[in-house]
mmCIF file of the N, C-alpha and C atoms, coordinates in Angstrom:
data_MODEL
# 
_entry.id   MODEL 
# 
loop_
_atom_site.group_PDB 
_atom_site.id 
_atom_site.type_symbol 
_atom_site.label_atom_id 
_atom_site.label_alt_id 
_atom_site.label_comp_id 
_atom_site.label_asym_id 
_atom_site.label_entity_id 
_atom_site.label_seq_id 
_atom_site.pdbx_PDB_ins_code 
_atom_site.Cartn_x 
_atom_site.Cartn_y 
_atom_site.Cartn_z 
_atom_site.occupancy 
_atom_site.B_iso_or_equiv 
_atom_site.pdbx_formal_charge 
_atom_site.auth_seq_id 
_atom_site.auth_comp_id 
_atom_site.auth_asym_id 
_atom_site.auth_atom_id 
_atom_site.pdbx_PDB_model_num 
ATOM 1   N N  . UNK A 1 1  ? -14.387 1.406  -9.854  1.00 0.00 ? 1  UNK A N  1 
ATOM 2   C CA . UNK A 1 1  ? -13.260 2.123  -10.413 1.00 0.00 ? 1  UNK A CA 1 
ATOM 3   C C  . UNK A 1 1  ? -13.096 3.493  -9.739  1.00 0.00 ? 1  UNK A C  1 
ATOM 4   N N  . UNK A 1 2  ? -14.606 4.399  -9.534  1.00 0.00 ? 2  UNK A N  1 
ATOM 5   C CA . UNK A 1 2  ? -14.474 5.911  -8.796  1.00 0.00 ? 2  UNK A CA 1 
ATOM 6   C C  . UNK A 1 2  ? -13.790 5.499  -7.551  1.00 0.00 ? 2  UNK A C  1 
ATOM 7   N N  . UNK A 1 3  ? -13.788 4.655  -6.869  1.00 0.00 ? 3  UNK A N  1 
ATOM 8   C CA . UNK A 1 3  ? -13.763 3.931  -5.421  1.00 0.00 ? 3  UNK A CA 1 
ATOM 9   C C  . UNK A 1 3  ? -12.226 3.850  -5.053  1.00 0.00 ? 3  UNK A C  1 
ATOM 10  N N  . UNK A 1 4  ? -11.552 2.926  -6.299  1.00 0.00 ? 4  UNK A N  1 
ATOM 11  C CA . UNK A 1 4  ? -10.089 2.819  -6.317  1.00 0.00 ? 4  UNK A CA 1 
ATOM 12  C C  . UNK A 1 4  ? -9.205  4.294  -6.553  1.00 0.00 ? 4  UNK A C  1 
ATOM 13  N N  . UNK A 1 5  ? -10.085 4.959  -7.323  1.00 0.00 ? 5  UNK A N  1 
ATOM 14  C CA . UNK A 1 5  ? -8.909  6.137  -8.240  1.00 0.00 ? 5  UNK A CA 1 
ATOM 15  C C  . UNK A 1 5  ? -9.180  7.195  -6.448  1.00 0.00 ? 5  UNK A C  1 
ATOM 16  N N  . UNK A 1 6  ? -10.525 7.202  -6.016  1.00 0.00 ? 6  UNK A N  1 
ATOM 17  C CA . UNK A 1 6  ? -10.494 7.682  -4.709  1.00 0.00 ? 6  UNK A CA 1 
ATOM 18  C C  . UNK A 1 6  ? -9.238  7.290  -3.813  1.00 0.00 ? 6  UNK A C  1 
ATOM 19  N N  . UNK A 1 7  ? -9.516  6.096  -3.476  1.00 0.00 ? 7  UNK A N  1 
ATOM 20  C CA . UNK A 1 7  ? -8.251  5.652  -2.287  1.00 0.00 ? 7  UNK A CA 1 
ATOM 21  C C  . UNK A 1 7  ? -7.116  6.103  -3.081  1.00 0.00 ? 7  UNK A C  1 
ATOM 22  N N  . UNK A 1 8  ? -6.930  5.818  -4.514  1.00 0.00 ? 8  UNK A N  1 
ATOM 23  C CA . UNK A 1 8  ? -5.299  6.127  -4.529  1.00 0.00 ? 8  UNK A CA 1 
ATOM 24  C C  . UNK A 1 8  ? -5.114  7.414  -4.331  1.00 0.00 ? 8  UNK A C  1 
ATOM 25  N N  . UNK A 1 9  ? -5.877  8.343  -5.103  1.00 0.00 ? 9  UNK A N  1 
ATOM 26  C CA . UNK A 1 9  ? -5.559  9.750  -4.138  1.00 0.00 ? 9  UNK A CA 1 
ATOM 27  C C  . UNK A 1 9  ? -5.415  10.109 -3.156  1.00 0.00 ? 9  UNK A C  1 
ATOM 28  N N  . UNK A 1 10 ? -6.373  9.682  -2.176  1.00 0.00 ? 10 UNK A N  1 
ATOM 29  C CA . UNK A 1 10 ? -6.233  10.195 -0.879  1.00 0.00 ? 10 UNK A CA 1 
ATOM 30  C C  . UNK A 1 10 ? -5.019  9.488  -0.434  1.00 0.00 ? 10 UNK A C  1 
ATOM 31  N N  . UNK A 1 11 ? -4.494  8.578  -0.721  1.00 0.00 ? 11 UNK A N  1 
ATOM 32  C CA . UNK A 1 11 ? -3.219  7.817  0.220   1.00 0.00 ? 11 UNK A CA 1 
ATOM 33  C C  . UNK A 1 11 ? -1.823  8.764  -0.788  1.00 0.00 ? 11 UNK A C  1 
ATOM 34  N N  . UNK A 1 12 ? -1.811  9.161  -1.889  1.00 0.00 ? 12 UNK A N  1 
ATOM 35  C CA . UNK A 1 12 ? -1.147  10.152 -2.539  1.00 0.00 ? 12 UNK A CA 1 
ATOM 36  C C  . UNK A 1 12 ? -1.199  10.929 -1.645  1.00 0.00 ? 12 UNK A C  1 
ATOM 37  N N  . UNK A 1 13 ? -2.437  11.666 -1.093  1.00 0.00 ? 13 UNK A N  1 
ATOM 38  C CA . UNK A 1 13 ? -2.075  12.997 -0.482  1.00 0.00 ? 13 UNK A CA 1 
ATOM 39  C C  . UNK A 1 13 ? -1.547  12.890 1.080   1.00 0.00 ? 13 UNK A C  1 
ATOM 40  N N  . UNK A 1 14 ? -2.105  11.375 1.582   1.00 0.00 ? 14 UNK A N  1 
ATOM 41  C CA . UNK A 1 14 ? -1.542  11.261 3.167   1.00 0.00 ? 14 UNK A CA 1 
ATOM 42  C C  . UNK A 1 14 ? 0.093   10.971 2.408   1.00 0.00 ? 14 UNK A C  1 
ATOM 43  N N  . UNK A 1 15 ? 0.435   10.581 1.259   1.00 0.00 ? 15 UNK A N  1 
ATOM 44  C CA . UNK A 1 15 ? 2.176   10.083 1.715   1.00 0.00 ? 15 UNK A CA 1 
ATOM 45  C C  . UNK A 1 15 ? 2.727   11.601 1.428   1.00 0.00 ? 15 UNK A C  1 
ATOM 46  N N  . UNK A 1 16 ? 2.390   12.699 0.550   1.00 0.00 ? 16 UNK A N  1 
ATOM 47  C CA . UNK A 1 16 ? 3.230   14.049 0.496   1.00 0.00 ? 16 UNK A CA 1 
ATOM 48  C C  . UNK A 1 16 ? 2.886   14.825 2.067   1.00 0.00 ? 16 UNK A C  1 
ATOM 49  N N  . UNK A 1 17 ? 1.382   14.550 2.338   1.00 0.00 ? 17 UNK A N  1 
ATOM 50  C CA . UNK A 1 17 ? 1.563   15.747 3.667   1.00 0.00 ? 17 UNK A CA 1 
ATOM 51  C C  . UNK A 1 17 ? 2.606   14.588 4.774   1.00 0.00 ? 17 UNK A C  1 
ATOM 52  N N  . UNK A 1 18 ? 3.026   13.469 4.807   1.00 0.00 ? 18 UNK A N  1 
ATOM 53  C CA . UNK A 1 18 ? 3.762   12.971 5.658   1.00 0.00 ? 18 UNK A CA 1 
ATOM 54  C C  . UNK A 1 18 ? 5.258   12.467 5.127   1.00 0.00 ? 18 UNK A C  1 
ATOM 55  N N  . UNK A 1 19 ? 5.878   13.477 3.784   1.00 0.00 ? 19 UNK A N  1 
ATOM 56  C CA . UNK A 1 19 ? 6.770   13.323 3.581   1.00 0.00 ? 19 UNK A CA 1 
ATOM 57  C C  . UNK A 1 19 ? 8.107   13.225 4.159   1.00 0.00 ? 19 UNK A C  1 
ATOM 58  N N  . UNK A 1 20 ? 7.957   13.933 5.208   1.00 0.00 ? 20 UNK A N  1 
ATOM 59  C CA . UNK A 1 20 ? 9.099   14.113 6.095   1.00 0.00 ? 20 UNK A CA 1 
ATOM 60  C C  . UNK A 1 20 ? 9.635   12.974 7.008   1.00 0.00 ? 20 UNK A C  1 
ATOM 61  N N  . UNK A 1 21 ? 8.310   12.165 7.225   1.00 0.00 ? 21 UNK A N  1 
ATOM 62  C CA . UNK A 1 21 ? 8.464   10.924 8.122   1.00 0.00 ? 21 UNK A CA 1 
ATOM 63  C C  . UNK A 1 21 ? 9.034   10.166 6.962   1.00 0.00 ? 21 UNK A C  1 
ATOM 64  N N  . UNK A 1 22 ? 8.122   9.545  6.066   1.00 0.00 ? 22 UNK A N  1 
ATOM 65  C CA . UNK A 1 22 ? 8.202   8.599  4.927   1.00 0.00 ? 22 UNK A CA 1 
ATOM 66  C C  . UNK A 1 22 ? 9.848   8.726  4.750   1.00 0.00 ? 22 UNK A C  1 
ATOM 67  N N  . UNK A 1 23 ? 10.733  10.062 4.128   1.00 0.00 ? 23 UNK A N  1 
ATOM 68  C CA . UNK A 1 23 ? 12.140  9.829  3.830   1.00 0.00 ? 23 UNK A CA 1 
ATOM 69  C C  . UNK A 1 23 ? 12.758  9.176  5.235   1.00 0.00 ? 23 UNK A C  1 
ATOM 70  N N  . UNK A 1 24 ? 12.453  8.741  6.346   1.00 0.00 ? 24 UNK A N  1 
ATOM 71  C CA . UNK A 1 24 ? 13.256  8.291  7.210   1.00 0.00 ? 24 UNK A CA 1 
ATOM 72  C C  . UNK A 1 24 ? 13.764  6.561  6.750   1.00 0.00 ? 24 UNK A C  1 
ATOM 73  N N  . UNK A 1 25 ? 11.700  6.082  6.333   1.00 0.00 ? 25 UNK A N  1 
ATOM 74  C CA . UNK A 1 25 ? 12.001  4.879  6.546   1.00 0.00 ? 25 UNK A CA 1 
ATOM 75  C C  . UNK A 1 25 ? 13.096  3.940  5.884   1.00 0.00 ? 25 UNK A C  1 
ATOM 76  N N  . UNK A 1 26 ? 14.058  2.964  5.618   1.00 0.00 ? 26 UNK A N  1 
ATOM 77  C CA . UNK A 1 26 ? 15.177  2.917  4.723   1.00 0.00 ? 26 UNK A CA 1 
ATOM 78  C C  . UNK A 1 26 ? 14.648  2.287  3.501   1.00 0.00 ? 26 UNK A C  1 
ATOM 79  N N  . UNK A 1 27 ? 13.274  2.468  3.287   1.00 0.00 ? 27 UNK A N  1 
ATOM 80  C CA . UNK A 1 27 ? 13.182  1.633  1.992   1.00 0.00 ? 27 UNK A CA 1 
ATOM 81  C C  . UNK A 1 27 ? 13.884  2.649  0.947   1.00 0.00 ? 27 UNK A C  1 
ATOM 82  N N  . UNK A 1 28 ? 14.774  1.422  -0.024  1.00 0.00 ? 28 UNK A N  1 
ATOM 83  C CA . UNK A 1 28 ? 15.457  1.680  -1.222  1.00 0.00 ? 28 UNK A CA 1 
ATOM 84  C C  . UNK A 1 28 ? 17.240  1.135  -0.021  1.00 0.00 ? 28 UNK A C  1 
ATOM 85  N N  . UNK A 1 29 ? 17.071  0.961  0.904   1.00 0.00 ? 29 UNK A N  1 
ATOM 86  C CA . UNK A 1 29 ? 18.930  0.884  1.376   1.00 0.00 ? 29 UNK A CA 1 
ATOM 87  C C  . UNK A 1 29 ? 18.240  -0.595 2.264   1.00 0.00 ? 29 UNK A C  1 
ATOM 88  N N  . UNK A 1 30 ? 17.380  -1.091 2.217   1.00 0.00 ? 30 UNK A N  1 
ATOM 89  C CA . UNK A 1 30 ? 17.137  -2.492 3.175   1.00 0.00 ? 30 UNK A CA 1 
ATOM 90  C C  . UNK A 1 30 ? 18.077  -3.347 2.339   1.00 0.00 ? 30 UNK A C  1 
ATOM 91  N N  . UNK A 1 31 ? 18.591  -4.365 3.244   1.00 0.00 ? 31 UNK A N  1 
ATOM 92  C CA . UNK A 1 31 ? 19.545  -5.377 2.789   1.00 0.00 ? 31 UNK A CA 1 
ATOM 93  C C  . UNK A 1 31 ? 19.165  -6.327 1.611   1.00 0.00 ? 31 UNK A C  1 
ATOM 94  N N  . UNK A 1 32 ? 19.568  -6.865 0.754   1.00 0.00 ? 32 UNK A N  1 
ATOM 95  C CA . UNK A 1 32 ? 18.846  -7.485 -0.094  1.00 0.00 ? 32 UNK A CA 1 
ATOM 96  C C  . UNK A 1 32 ? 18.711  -6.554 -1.406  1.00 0.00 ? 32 UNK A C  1 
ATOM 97  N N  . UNK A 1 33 ? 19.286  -5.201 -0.802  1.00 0.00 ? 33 UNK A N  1 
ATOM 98  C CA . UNK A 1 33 ? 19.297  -4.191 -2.272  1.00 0.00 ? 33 UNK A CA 1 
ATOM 99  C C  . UNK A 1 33 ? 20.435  -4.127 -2.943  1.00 0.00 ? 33 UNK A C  1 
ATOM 100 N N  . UNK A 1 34 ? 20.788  -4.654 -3.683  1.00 0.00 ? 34 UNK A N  1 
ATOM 101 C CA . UNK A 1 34 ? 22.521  -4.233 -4.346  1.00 0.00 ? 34 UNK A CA 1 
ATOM 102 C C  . UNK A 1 34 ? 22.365  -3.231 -4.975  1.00 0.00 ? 34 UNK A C  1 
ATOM 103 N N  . UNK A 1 35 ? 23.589  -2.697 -5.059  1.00 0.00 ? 35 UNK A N  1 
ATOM 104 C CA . UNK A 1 35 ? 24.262  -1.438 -5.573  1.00 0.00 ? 35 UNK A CA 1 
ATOM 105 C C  . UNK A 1 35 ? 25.490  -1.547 -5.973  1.00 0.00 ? 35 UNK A C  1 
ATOM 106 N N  . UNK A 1 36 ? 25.634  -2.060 -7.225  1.00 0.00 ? 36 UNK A N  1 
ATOM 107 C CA . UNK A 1 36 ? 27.017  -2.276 -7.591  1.00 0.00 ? 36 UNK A CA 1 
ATOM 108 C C  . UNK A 1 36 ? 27.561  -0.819 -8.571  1.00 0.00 ? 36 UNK A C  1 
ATOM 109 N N  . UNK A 1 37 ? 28.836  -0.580 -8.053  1.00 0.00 ? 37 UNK A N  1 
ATOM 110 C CA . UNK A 1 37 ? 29.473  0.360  -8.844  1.00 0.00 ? 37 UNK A CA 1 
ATOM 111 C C  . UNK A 1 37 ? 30.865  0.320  -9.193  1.00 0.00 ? 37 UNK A C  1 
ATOM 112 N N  . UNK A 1 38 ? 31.007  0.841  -10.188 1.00 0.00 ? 38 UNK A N  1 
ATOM 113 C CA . UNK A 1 38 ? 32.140  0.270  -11.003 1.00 0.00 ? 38 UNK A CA 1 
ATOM 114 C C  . UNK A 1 38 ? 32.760  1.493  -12.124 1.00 0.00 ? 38 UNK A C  1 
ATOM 115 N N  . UNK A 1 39 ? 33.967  1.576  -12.510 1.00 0.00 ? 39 UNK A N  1 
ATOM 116 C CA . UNK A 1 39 ? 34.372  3.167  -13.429 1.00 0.00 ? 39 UNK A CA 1 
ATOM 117 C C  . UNK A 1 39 ? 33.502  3.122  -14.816 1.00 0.00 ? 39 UNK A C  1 
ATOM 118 N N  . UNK A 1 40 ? 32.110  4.584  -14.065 1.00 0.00 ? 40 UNK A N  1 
ATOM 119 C CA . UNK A 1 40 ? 31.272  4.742  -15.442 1.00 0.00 ? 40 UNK A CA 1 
ATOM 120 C C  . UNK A 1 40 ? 30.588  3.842  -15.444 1.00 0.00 ? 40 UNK A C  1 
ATOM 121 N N  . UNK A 1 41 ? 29.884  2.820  -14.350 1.00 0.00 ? 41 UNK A N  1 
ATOM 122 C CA . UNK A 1 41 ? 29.057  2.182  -14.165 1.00 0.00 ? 41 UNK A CA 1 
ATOM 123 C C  . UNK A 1 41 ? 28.053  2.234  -12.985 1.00 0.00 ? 41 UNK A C  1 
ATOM 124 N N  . UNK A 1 42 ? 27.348  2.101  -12.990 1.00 0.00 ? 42 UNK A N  1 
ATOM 125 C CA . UNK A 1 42 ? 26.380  2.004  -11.782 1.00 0.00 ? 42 UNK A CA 1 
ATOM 126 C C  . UNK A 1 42 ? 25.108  1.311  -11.722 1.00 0.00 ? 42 UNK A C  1 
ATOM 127 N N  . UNK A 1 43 ? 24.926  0.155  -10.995 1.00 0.00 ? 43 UNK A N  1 
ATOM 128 C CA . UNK A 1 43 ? 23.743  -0.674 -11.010 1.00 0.00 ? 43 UNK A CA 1 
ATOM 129 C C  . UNK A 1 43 ? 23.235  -0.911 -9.630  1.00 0.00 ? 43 UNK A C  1 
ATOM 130 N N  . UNK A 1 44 ? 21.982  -0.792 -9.842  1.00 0.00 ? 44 UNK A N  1 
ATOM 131 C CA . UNK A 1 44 ? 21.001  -0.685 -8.578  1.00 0.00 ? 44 UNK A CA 1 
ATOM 132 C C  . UNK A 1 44 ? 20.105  -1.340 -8.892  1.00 0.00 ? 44 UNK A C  1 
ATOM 133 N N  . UNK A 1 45 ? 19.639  -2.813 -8.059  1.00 0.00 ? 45 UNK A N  1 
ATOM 134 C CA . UNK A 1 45 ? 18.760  -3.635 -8.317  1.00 0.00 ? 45 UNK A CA 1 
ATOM 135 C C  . UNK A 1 45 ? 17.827  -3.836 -6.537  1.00 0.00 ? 45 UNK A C  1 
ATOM 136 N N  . UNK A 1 46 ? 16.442  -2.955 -6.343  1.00 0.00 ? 46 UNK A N  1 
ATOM 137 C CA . UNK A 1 46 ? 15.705  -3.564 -5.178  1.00 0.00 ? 46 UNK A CA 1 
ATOM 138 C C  . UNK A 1 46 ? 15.641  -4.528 -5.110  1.00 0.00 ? 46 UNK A C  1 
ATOM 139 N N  . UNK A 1 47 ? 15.632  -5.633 -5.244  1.00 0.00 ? 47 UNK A N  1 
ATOM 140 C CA . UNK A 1 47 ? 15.159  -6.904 -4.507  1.00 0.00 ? 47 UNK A CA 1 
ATOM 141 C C  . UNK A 1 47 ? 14.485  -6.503 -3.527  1.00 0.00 ? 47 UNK A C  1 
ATOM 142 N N  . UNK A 1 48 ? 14.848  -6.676 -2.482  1.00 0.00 ? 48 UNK A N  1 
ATOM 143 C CA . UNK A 1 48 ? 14.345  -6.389 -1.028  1.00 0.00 ? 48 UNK A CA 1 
ATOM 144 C C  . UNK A 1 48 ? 13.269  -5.473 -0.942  1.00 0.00 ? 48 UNK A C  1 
ATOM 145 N N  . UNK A 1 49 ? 13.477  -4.476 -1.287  1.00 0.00 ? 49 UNK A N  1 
ATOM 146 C CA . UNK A 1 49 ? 12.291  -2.905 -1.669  1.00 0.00 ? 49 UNK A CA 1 
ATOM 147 C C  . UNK A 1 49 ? 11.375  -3.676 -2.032  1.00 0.00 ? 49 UNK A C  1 
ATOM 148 N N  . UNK A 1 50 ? 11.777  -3.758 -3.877  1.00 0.00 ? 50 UNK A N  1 
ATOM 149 C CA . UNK A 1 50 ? 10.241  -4.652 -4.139  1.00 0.00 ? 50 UNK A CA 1 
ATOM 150 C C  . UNK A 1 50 ? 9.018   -5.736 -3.707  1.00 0.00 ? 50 UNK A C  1 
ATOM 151 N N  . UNK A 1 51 ? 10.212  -6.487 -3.093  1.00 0.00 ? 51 UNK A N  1 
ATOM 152 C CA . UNK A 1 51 ? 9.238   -7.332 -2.342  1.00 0.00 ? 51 UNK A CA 1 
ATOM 153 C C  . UNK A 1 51 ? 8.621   -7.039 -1.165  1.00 0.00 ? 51 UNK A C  1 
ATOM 154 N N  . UNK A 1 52 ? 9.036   -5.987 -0.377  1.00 0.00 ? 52 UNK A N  1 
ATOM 155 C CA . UNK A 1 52 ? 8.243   -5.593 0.660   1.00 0.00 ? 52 UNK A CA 1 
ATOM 156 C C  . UNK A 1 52 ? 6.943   -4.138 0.337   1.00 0.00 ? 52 UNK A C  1 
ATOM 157 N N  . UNK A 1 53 ? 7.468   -3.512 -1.054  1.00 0.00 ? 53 UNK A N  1 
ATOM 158 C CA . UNK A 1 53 ? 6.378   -3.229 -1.654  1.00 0.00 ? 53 UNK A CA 1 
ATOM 159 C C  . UNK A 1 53 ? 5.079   -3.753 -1.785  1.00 0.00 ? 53 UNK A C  1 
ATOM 160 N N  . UNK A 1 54 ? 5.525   -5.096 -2.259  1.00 0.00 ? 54 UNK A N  1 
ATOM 161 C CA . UNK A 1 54 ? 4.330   -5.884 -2.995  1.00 0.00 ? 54 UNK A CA 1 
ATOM 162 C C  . UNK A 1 54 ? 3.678   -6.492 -1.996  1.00 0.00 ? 54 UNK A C  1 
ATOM 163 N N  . UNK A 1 55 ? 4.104   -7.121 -1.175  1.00 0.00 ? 55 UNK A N  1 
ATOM 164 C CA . UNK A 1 55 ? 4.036   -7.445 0.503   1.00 0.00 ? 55 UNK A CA 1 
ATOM 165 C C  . UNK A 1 55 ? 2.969   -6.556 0.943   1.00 0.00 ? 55 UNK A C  1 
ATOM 166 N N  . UNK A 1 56 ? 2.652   -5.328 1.110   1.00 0.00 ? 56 UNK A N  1 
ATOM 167 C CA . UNK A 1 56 ? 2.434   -4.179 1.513   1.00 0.00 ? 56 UNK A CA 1 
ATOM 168 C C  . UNK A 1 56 ? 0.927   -3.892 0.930   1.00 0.00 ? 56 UNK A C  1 
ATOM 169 N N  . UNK A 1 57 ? 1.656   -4.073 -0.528  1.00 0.00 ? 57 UNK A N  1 
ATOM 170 C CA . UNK A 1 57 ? -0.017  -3.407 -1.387  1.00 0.00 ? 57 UNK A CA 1 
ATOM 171 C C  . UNK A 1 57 ? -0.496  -5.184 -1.768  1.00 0.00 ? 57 UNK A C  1 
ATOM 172 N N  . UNK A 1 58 ? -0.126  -5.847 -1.435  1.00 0.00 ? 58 UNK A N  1 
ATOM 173 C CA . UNK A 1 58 ? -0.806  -6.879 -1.772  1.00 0.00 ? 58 UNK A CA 1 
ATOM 174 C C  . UNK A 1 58 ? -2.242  -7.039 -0.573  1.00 0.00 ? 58 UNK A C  1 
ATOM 175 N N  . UNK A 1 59 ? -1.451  -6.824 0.880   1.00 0.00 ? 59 UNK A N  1 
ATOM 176 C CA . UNK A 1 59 ? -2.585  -7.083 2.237   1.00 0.00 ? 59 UNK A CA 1 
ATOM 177 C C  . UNK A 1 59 ? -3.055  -5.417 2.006   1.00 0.00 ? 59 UNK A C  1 
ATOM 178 N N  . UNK A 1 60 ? -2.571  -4.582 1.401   1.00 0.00 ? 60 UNK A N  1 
ATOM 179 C CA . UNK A 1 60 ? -3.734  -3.653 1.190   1.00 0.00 ? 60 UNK A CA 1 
ATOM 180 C C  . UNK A 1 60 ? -4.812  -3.700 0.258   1.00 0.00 ? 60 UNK A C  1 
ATOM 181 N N  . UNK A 1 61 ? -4.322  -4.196 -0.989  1.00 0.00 ? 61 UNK A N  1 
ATOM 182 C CA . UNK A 1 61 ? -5.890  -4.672 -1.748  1.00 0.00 ? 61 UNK A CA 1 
ATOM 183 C C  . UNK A 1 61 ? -6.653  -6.109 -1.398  1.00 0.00 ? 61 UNK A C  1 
ATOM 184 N N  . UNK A 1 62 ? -6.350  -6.420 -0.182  1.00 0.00 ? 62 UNK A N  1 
ATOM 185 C CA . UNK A 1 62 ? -6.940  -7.843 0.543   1.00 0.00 ? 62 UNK A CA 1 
ATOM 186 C C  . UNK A 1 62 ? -8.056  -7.003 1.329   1.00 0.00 ? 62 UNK A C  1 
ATOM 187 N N  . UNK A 1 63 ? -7.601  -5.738 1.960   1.00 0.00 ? 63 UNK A N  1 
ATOM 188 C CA . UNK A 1 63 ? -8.178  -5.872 3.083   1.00 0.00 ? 63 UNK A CA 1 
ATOM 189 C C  . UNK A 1 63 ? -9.440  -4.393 2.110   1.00 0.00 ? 63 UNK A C  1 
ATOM 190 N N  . UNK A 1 64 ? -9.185  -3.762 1.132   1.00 0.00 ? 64 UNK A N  1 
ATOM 191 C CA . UNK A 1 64 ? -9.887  -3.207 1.068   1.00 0.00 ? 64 UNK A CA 1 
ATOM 192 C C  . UNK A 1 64 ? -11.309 -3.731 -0.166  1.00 0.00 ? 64 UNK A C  1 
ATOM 193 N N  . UNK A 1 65 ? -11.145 -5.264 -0.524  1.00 0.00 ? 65 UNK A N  1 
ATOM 194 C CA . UNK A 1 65 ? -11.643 -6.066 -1.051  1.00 0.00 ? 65 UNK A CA 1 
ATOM 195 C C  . UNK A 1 65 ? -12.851 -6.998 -0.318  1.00 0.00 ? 65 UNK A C  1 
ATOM 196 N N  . UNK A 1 66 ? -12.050 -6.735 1.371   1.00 0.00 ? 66 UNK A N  1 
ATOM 197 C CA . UNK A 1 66 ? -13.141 -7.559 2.242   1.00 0.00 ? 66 UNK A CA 1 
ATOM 198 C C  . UNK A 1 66 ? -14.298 -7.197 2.713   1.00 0.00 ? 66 UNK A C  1 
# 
Protein backbone atom coordinates (compact mmCIF):
# COMPACT_ATOMS: atom_id res chain seq x y z
CA UNK A 1 0.00 0.00 0.00
CA UNK A 2 3.22 2.59 1.17
CA UNK A 3 4.56 1.41 -2.38
CA UNK A 4 1.34 2.42 -4.43
CA UNK A 5 0.41 5.79 -2.46
CA UNK A 6 4.45 6.35 -3.30
CA UNK A 7 4.18 5.93 -7.14
CA UNK A 8 0.97 7.84 -7.18
CA UNK A 9 2.67 10.77 -5.81
CA UNK A 10 5.60 10.88 -7.46
CA UNK A 11 3.78 10.53 -11.00
CA UNK A 12 1.37 13.53 -9.40
CA UNK A 13 4.41 15.49 -9.09
CA UNK A 14 6.13 14.43 -12.62
CA UNK A 15 2.47 15.39 -14.34
CA UNK A 16 2.35 19.26 -12.51
CA UNK A 17 6.23 19.90 -12.99
CA UNK A 18 5.40 18.80 -16.82
CA UNK A 19 2.24 20.65 -17.06
CA UNK A 20 2.97 22.65 -19.86
CA UNK A 21 3.70 19.69 -22.18
CA UNK A 22 0.72 17.48 -20.78
CA UNK A 23 -1.98 20.60 -21.89
CA UNK A 24 -0.72 20.02 -25.51
CA UNK A 25 -1.66 16.44 -25.69
CA UNK A 26 -5.54 16.44 -27.15
CA UNK A 27 -6.80 14.20 -24.60
CA UNK A 28 -10.46 15.36 -23.75
CA UNK A 29 -10.91 16.64 -27.94
CA UNK A 30 -9.72 12.89 -29.48
CA UNK A 31 -12.44 11.74 -31.85
CA UNK A 32 -14.86 9.50 -30.31
CA UNK A 33 -15.55 12.45 -27.74
CA UNK A 34 -18.98 14.08 -28.27
CA UNK A 35 -19.92 17.33 -27.33
CA UNK A 36 -23.31 18.04 -27.94
CA UNK A 37 -24.75 21.54 -27.48
CA UNK A 38 -27.93 22.83 -27.63
CA UNK A 39 -30.00 26.40 -26.12
CA UNK A 40 -29.07 25.99 -22.23
CA UNK A 41 -27.73 22.69 -22.83
CA UNK A 42 -24.48 21.17 -22.93
CA UNK A 43 -23.30 17.52 -22.97
CA UNK A 44 -19.91 16.12 -23.00
CA UNK A 45 -19.43 12.43 -23.04
CA UNK A 46 -15.32 10.95 -23.33
CA UNK A 47 -15.68 7.86 -24.83
CA UNK A 48 -12.49 7.97 -26.52
CA UNK A 49 -10.52 9.78 -23.41
CA UNK A 50 -11.71 7.13 -21.20
CA UNK A 51 -10.75 4.39 -22.93
CA UNK A 52 -7.37 5.41 -23.68
CA UNK A 53 -7.13 6.33 -20.00
CA UNK A 54 -7.82 2.95 -18.94
CA UNK A 55 -5.65 1.59 -21.80
CA UNK A 56 -2.82 3.51 -20.20
CA UNK A 57 -3.21 2.75 -16.42
CA UNK A 58 -4.24 -0.61 -17.10
CA UNK A 59 -0.35 -1.61 -18.87
CA UNK A 60 0.77 0.62 -16.05
CA UNK A 61 -0.44 -1.49 -13.16
CA UNK A 62 0.73 -4.65 -15.40
CA UNK A 63 4.00 -3.57 -15.59
CA UNK A 64 4.48 -2.31 -12.09
CA UNK A 65 2.98 -5.73 -10.75
CA UNK A 66 5.73 -7.69 -12.72
Amino acid sequence: MQRTLLICGLLLIAASLGWRWLARIPFGRLPGDFHIVRDGFSLYVPLATCAALSVALTVLVWLLRR
